[in-house]
C-alpha positions, -999 to +999 in steps of 0.1 A: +000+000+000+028+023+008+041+022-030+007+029-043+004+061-021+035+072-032+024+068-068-005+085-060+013+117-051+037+114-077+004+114-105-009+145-083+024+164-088+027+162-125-004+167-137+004+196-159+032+180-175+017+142-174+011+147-213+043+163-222+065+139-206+051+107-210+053+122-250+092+119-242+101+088-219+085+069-244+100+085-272+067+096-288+052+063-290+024+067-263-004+083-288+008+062-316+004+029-294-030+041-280-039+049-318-028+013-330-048+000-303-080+016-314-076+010-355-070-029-346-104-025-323-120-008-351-153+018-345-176+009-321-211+021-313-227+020-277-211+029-239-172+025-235-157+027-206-121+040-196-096+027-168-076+056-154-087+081-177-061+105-161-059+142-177-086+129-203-056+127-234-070+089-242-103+100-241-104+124-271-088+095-289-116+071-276-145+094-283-132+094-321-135+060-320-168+051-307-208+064-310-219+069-274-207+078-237-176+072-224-176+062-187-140+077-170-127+062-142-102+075-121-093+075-083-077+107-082-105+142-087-080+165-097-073+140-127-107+147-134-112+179-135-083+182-154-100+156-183-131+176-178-118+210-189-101+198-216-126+178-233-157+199-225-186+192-248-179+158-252-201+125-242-175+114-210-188+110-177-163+108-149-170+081-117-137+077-092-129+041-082-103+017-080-099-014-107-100-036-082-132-028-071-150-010-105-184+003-095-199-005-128-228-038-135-215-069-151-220-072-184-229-036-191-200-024-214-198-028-249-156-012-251-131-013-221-099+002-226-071+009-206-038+028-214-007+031-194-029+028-160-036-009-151+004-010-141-003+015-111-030-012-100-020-030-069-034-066-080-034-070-119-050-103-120-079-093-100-082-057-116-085-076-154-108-095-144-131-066-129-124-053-162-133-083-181-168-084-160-181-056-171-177-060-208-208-075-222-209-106-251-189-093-282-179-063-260-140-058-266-111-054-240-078-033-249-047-029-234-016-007-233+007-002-213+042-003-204+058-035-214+083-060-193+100-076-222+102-113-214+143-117-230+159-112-196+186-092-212+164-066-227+141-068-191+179-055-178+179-029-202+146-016-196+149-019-157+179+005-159+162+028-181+134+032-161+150+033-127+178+059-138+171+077-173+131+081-169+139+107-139+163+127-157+143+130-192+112+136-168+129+165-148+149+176-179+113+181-200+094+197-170+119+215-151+124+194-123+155+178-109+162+143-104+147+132-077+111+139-091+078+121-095+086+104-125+113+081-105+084+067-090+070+047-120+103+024-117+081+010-090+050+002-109+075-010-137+094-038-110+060-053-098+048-056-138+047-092-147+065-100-183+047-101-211+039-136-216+025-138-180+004-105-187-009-116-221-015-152-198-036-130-172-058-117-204-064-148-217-085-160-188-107-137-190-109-128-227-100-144-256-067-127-270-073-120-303-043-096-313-008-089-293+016-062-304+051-053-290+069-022-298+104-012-289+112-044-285+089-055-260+095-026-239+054-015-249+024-038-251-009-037-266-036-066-262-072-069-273-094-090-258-129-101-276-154-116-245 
């Protein structure tokens, strides 16, 4: 519990430059990964429903996606309020919760999406399968997130960039020093599982019907169909 508060303050701290930064740690490749996401899930009509809808960046990308509401869910209300001034006039409706506990009727979702959130969860197996729930019969689950590559060499590699070069490029792009908020995602990254064990966690829930790995593993994107 301690870890998650502290990532909890960390996500408070940087809400301003959330957007800008995580452009650079991941050397642009966020939006593109959230955008490959959505063309291999394709348009869909009816209610979709976001996990850790942060800021609201995701959303906008969502909502061009999809005919209906989009359900936001985040823990934290200043995320909120952030994601509500940005994409004012749009169909989003924000709830706070935790994925371990979503506040949201089985089989009610046609669309569940999550994008670099479900790592800051503090039990993955349980807060897919919450996720998995909710999604109705031919409803669609996708994920993106951080990846831990499962070659044990390039896990090393990836360990070491995000334990000392994520804090500089964070405190370099927004001004800060180095010890700054982004050094706290090196603990969300050590407690990720690799990506076979991830993609395993998916498929009992959902049937895995695409996997993609960019950078070598280092990002991940899984759909689901229920």
């Amino acid at each position: 519990m301690t870890i998650w508060y502290e990532v909890e303050d960390a996500l408070e701290q940087i809400i301003t430059d959330y957007e800008k930064v995580n452009h650079v740690i991941s050397a642009y490749q966020d939006d593109r990964s959230r955008l490959i996401g959505l063309h291999k899930n394709g348009h869909h009509q009816g209610t979709a429903l976001e996990l850790g809808s942060g800021p609201g960046n995701y959303s906008k990308h969502i909502s061009s996606f999809n005919d209906g509401p989009l359900v936001c869910l985040d823990y934290l209300g200043k995320m909120h309020m952030a994601a509500q001034k940005r994409n004012k006039g749009l169909d989003h409706h924000y709830i706070r919760g935790v994925f371990e506990a979503l506040p949201i009727k089985e089989s009610s979702i046609g669309f569940v999406t999550a994008a670099f959130a479900l790592r800051d969860s503090l039990d993955k197996p349980r807060a897919i399968s919450e996720a998995c729930k909710v999604i109705r019969p031919g409803g669609r689950f996708l994920l993106i997130d951080i990846g831990k590559p499962d070659n044990p060499i390039i896990r090393g590699f990836m360990s070491v960039f995000m334990r000392f070069f994520v804090p500089v490029l964070g405190g370099l792009a927004a001004g800060y020093g180095y010890r700054n908020p982004w050094s706290k995602l090196y603990l969300t990254f050590a407690k990720l599982p690799t990506n076979d064990v991830l993609v395993s966690i998916v498929e009992k829930n959902v049937q895995v019907v695409d996997r993609i790995e960019k950078i070598l593993g280092a990002l991940v994107i899984v759909l689901g169909a229920n």
